[in-house]
C-alpha positions as CSV (number, residue, x, y, z in Angstrom):
1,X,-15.9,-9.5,-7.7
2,X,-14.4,-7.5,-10.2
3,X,-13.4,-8.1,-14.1
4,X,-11.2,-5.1,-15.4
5,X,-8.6,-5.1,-18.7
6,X,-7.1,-1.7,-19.6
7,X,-4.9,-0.1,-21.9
8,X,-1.5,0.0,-20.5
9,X,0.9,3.0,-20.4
10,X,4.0,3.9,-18.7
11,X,5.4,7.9,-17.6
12,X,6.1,10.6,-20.0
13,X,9.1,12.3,-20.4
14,X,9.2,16.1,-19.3
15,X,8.8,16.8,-23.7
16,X,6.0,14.6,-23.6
17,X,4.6,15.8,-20.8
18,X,4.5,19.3,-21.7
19,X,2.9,18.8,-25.4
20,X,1.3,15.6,-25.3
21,X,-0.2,14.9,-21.6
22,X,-2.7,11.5,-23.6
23,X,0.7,10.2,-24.9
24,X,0.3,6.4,-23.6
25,X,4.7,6.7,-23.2
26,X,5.0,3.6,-25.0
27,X,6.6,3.3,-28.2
28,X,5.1,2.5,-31.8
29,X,6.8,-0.9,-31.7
30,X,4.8,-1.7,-28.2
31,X,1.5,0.0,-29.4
32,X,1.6,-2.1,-32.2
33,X,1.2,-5.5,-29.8
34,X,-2.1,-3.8,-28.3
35,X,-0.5,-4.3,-24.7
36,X,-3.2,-4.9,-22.0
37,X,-4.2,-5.4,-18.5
38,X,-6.5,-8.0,-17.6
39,X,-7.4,-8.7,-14.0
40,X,-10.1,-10.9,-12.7
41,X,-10.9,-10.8,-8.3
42,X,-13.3,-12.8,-6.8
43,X,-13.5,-12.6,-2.8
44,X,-16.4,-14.8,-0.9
45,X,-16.2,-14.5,2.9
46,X,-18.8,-15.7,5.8
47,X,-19.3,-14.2,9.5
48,X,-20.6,-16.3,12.1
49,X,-21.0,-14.6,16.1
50,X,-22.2,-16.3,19.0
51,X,-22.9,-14.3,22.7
52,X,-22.3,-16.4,25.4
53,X,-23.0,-14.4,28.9
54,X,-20.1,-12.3,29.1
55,X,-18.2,-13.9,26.0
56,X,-18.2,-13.4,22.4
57,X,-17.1,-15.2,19.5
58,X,-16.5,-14.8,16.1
59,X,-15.1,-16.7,12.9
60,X,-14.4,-14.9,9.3
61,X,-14.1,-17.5,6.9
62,X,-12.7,-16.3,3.1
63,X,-11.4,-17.5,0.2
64,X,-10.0,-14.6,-2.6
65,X,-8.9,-15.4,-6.6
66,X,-7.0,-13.3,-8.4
67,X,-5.3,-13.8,-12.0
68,X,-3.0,-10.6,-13.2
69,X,-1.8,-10.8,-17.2
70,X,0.2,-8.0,-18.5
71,X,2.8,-7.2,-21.4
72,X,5.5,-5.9,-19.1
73,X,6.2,-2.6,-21.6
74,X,8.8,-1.2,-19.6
75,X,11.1,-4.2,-21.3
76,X,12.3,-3.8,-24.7
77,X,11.3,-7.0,-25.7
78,X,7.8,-7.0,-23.7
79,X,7.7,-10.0,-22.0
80,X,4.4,-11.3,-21.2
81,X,3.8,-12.0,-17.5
82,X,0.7,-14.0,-16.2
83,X,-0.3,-15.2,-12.5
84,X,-2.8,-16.6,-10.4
85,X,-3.2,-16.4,-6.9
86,X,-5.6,-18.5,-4.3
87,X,-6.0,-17.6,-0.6
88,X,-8.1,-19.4,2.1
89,X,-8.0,-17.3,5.3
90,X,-9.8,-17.4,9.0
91,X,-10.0,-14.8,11.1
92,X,-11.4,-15.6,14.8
93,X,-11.6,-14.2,18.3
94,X,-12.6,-14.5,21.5
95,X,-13.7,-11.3,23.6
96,X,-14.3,-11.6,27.1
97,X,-15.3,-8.8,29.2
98,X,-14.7,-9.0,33.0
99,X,-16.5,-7.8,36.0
100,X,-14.5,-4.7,36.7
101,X,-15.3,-3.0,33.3
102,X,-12.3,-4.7,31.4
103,X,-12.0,-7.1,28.5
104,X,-9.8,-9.1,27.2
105,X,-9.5,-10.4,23.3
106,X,-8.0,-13.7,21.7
107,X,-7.6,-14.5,18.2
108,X,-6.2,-16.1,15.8
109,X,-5.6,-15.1,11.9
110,X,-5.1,-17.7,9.5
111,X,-3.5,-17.6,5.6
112,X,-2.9,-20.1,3.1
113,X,-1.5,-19.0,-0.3
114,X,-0.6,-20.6,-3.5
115,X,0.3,-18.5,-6.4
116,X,1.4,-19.1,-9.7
117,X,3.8,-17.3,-11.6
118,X,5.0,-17.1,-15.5
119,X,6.8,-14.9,-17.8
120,X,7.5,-15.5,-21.2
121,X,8.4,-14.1,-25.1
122,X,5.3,-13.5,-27.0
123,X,7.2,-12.6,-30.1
124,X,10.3,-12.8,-32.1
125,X,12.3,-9.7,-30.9
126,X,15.8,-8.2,-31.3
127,X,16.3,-5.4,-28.9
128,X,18.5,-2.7,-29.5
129,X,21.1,-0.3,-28.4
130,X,23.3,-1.0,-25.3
131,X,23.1,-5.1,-24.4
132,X,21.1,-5.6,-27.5
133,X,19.7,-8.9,-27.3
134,X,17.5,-11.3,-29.3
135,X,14.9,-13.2,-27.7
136,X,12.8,-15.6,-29.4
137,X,9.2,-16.7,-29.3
138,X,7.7,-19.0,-26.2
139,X,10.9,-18.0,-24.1
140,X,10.5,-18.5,-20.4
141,X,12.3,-16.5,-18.1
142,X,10.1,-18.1,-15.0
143,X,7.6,-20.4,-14.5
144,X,6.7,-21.3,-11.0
145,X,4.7,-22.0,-7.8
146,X,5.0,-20.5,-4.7
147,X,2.8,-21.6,-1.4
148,X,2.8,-18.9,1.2
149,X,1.4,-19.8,4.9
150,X,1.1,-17.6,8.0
151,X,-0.3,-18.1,11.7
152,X,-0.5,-15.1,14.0
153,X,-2.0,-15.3,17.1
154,X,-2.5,-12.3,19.3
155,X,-3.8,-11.0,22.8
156,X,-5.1,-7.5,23.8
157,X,-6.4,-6.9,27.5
158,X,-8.0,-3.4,28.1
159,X,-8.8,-2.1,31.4
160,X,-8.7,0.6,34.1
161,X,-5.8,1.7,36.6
162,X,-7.7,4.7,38.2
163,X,-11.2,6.1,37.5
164,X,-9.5,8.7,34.6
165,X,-6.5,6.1,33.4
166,X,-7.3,3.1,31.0
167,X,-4.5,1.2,29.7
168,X,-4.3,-1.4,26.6
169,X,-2.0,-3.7,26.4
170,X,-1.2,-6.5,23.8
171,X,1.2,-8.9,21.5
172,X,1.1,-10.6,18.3
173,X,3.1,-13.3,17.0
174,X,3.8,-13.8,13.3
175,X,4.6,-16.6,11.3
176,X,5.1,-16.9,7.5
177,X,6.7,-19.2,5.1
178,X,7.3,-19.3,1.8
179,X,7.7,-22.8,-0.1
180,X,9.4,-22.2,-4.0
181,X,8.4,-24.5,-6.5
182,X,10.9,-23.7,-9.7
183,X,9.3,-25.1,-12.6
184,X,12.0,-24.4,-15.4
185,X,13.9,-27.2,-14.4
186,X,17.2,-25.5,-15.2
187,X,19.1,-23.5,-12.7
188,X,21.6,-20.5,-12.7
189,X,22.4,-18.3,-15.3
190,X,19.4,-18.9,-18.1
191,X,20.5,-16.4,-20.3
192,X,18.9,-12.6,-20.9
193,X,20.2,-11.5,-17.7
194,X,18.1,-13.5,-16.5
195,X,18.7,-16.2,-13.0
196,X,17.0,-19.2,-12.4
197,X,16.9,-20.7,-8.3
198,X,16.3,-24.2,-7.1
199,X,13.8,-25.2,-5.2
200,X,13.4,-23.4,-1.8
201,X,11.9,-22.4,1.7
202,X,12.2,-19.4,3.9
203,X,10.7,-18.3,6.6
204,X,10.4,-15.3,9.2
205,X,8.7,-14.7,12.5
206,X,8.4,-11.8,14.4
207,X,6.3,-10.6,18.0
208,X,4.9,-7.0,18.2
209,X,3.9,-5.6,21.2
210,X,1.7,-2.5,21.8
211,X,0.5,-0.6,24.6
212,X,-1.4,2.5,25.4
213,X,-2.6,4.7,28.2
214,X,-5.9,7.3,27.9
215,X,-6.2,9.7,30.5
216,X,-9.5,11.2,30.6
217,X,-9.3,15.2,31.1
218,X,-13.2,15.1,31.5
219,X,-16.4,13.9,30.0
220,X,-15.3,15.4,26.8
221,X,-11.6,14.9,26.1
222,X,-8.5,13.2,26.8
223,X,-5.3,12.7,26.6
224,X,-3.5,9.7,25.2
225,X,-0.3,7.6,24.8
226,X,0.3,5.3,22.5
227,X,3.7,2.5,21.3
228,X,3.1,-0.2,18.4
229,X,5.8,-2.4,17.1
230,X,4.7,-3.7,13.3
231,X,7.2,-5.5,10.8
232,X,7.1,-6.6,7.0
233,X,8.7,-9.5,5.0
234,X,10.4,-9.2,1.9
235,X,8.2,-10.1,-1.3
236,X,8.2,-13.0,-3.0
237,X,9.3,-11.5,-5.7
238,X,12.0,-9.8,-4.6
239,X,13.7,-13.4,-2.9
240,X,13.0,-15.5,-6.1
241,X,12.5,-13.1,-9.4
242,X,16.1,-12.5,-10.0
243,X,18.6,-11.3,-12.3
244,X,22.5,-12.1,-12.9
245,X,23.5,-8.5,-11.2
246,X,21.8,-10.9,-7.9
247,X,23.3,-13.0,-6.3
248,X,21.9,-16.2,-6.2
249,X,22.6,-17.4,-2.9
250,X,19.5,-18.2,-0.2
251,X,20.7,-14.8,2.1
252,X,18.6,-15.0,5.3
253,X,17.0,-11.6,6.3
254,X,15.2,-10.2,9.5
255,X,11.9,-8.9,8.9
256,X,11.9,-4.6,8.5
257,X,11.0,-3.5,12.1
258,X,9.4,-0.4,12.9
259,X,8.5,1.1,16.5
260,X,5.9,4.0,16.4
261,X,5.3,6.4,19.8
262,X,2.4,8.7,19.4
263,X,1.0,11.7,21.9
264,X,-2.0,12.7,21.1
265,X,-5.3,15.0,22.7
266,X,-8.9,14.1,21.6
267,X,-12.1,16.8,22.4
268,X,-15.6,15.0,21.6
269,X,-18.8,17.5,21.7
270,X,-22.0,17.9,20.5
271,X,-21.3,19.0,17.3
272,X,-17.5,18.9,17.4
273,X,-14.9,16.4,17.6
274,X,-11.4,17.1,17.4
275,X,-7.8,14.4,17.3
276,X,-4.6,15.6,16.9
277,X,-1.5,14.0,17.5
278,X,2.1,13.9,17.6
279,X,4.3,10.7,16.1
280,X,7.3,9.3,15.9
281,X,8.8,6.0,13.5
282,X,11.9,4.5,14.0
283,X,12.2,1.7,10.8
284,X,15.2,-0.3,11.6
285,X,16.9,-3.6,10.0
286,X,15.4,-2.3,6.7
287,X,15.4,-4.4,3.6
288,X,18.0,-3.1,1.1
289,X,20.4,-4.3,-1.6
290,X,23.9,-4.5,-0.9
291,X,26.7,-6.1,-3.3
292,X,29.1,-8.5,-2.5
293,X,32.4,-8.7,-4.1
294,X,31.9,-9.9,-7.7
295,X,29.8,-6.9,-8.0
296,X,26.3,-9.4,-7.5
297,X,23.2,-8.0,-5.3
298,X,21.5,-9.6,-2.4
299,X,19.4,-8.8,0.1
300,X,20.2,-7.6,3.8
301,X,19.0,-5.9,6.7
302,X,21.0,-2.5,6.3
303,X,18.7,0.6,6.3
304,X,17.0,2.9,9.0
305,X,14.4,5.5,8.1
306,X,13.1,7.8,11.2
307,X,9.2,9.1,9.8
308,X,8.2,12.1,12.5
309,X,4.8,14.3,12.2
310,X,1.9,15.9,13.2
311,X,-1.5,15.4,12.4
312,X,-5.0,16.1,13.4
313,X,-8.5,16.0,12.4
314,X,-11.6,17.5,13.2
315,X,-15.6,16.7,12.2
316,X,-17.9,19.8,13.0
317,X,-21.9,19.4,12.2
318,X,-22.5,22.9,11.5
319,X,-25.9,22.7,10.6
320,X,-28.5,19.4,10.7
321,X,-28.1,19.6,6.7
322,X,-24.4,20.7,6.6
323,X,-21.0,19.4,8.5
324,X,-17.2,20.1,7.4
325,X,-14.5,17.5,7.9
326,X,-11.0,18.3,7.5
327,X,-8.0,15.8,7.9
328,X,-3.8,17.1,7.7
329,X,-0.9,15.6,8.3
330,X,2.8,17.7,8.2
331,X,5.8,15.0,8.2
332,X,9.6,14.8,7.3
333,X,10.7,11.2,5.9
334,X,14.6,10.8,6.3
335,X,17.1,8.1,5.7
336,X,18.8,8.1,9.1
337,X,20.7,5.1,8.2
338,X,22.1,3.7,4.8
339,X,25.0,3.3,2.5
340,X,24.3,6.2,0.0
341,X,21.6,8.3,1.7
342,X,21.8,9.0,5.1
343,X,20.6,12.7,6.0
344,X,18.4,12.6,2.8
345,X,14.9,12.5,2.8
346,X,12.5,9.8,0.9
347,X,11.8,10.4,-2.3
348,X,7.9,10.5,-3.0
349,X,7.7,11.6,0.5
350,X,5.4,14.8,0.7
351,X,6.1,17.2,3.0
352,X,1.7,17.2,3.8
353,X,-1.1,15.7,3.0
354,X,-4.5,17.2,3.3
355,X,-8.3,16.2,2.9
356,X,-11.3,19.1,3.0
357,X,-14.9,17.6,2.5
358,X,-17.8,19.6,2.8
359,X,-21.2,17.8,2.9
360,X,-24.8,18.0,2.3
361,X,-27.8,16.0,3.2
362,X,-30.9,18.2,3.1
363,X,-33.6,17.4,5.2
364,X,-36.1,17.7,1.9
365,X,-34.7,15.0,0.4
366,X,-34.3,12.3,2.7
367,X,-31.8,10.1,1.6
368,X,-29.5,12.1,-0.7
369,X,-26.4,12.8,0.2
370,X,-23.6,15.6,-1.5
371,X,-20.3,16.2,-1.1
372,X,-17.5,18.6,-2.2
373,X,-14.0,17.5,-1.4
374,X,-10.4,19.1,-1.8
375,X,-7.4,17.1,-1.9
376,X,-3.6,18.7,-2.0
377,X,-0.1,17.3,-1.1
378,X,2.7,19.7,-0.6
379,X,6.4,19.2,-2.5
380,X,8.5,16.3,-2.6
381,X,11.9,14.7,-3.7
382,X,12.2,12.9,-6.9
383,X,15.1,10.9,-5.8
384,X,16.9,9.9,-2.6
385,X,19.8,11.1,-3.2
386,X,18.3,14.5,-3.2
387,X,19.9,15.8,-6.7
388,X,20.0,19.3,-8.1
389,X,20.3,19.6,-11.9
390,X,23.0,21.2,-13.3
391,X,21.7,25.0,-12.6
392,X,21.5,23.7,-8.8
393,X,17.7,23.8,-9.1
394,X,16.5,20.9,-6.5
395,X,14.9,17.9,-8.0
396,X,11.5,18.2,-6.6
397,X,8.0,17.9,-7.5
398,X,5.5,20.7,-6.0
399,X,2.5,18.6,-5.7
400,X,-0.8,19.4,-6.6
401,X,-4.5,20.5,-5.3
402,X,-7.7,19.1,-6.8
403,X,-11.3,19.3,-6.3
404,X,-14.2,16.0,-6.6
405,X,-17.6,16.3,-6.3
406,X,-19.5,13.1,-4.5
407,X,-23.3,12.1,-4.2
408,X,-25.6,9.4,-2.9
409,X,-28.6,9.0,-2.7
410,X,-30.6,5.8,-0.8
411,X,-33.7,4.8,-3.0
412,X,-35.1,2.2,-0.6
413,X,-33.1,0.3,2.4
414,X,-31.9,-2.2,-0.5
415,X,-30.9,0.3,-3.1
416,X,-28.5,3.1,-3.0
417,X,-27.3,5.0,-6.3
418,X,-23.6,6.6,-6.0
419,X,-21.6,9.2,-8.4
420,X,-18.8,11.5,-8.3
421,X,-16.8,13.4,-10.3
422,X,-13.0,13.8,-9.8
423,X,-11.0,16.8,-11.2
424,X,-14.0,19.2,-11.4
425,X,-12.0,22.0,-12.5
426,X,-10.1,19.3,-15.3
427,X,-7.0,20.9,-13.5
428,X,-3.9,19.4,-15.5
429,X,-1.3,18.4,-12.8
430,X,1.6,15.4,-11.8
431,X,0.2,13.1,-10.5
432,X,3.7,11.2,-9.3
433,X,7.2,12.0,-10.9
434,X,10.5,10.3,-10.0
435,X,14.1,11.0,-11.5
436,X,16.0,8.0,-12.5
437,X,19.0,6.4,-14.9
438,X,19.4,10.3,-15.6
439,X,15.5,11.6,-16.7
440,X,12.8,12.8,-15.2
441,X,9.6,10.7,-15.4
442,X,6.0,12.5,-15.1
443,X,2.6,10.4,-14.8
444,X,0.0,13.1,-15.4
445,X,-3.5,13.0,-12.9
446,X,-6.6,11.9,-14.9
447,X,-8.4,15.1,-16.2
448,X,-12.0,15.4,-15.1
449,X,-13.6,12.0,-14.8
450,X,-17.0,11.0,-13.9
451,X,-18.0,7.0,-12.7
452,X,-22.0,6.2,-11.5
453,X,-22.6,3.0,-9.8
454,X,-25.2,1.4,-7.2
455,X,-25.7,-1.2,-4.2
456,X,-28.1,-3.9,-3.8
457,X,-27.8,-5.7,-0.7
458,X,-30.7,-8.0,1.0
């Protein structure tokens, strides 16, 4: 469980960012309301497993809470936005293993939302500038229920061809539903730029196969193939949270469908082990907006992104106290479909990604546990559409290299006490940056930060 309220703040301004990296980004007006975040997650969740002869099974029961109030201070007039969310879930499987070394693995995952959603005007408030508007105290701009339900079963059989070649093979089906609950009571254009819907249900289903093939090279490495098929739904915000430049009508959409083909070579010794791999991600019938011809937005499927890499990782035990663990991925993210941005790559997309982390465990102190690790992501876009500014200087961001400092140490098999400190060097750097309406927006990393914590478990 966790019980967290924090100050809120929003991105700087390139000004701002240069002079005044603790500026919160919000205005004097906003400050003056004390905006906050206050979120509360509870998650209770039982395992029961039962062996019988060459079959297992196994049932996760869970229920999760969550509540999640903010003043949304990127809005002039700071609407206050408050919700409440209830899952029950099961997760449960059957694995059987066969008598020629194979197995084969049944289940069944289970999820049953509700979730309650309101924003409203805290205060009297008259906006200003272009649209000015005046809102007035205990406003609602929505107010409503929404019950979410899925059921996806699935099947995975692995097994051998030769005495080198295994093989998996598998499917899922999905289904999920939402069920809107509109609360308001009034429908269409409430006023604010702000759109009301009716009461409504949608739902989506999808199957994804996958399949791989593992050829062993010899007792110590392989090679492997490997195809997945995934998909996501639109939010429930995004079909019910709308505004008049939507349109209001129930548009039907096909889940976002990806494909992902991977070759990769794994090496396992004594003291070395070694993955790299080769990918390729085709996103197809992605979720956009498109405009219809009074100029009003709606969803479709209208988008393909192709995501193509290399990556590998490798864990070497140099000594019995000391092992090095280093993790990289080099990637290119391009629209290869879409109405404004095909050719273009992602923005937020950086060009690599890569994890260092050195560790200690000396044999004098059993149970303690150090670590030094180095994170760094290369350059990337601040905008799809892949601006330059007007001295033809690229819109990018050139990412950023830190170093944290990690430590644990296990008093007793109950109780373990944990620390780390991030930003050792309290190196000032972008954390994320993204150009938009015309200005570049900077949120700057945390300087040097330390947290301490332990674990009790019995």
């Amino acid at each position: 469980m966790s019980d967290l309220e924090q100050e809120m703040a929003s991105t700087l301004t390139k000004d701002l960012y240069l002079n005044d990296k603790t500026n919160s980004g919000l205005s004097d007006t906003v400050l003056a309301s004390d905006p906050l975040r206050k979120t509360q997650y509870i998650r209770l969740s039982a395992q029961w497993d039962k062996q019988v002869d060459e079959i297992h099974y196994s049932a996760i029961p869970y229920v999760r809470h969550r509540t999640n109030d903010y003043t949304a201070t990127w809005n002039q007039n700071m609407p206050a936005v408050e919700s409440d969310v209830t899952t029950f879930g099961l997760l449960a499987l059957v694995n059987i293993e066969h008598d020629n070394n194979s197995e084969t693995t049944m289940g069944l995952d289970i999820e049953l939302t509700s979730g309650d959603q309101l924003s409203y005007q805290p205060l009297d408030f008259t906006t200003s500038g272009w649209g000015a508007d005046t809102y007035v105290k205990g406003e609602k701009f929505y107010d409503d229920t929404t019950d979410y339900t899925s059921y996806s079963p699935y099947i995975q059989h692995r097994g051998s061809i030769t005495e080198s070649l295994d093989f998996t093979v598998g499917a899922r089906y999905d289904y999920a539903k939402y069920d809107f609950d509109n609360h308001l009571g009034v429908y269409g254009d409430i006023g604010h730029g702000k759109l009301s819907l009716e009461d409504r249900s949608d739902n989506f289903n999808h199957l994804s196969p996958k399949a791989s093939l593992n050829y062993h090279l010899d007792d110590n490495s392989s090679l492997y193939a490997r195809y997945a098929n995934s998909f996501r739904i639109p939010t429930a915000g995004s079909l019910y949270h709308l505004t008049t430049k939507d349109s209001g009508e129930a548009k039907a959409v096909d889940p976002e469908v990806s494909d992902t083909y991977e070759l990769g070579y794994k090496l396992n010794l004594e003291q070395l082990s070694f993955d790299t791999a080769i990918y390729y991600m085709d996103v197809d019938d992605g979720i956009v907006h498109a405009y219809n011809s009074n100029g009003q937005r709606f969803l479709t499927n209208a988008s393909r992104v192709i995501h193509k890499g290399i990556e590998f990782a490798a864990d070497w035990q140099v000594t019995t106290d000391w092992s090095i663990n280093l993790a990289y991925t080099r990637a290119k993210h391009e629209f290869d479909k879409h109405d404004s941005y095909s050719g273009n790559d992602m923005k937020a997309a950086p060009e690599y990604i890569a994890n260092v982390r050195i560790s200690y465990s000396p044999a004098e102190i059993a149970g303690l546990t150090t670590m030094l690790e180095v994170q760094s992501i290369g350059e990337y876009w601040l905008d799809d559409a892949n601006s330059s500014d007007s001295n033809g200087i690229e819109r990018k961001e050139d990412g950023y290299t830190i170093a944290n400092l990690k430590a644990r140490y296990q008093v007793n098999p109950a109780l373990s006490i944990h620390a780390r400190v991030l930003n050792i060097t309290d190196k000032e750097y972008v954390q994320e940056a993204e150009y938009r309406y015309g200005k570049t927006k900077y949120a700057p990393g945390a300087p040097r930060t330390a947290y301490i914590g332990f674990n009790y478990q019995w």
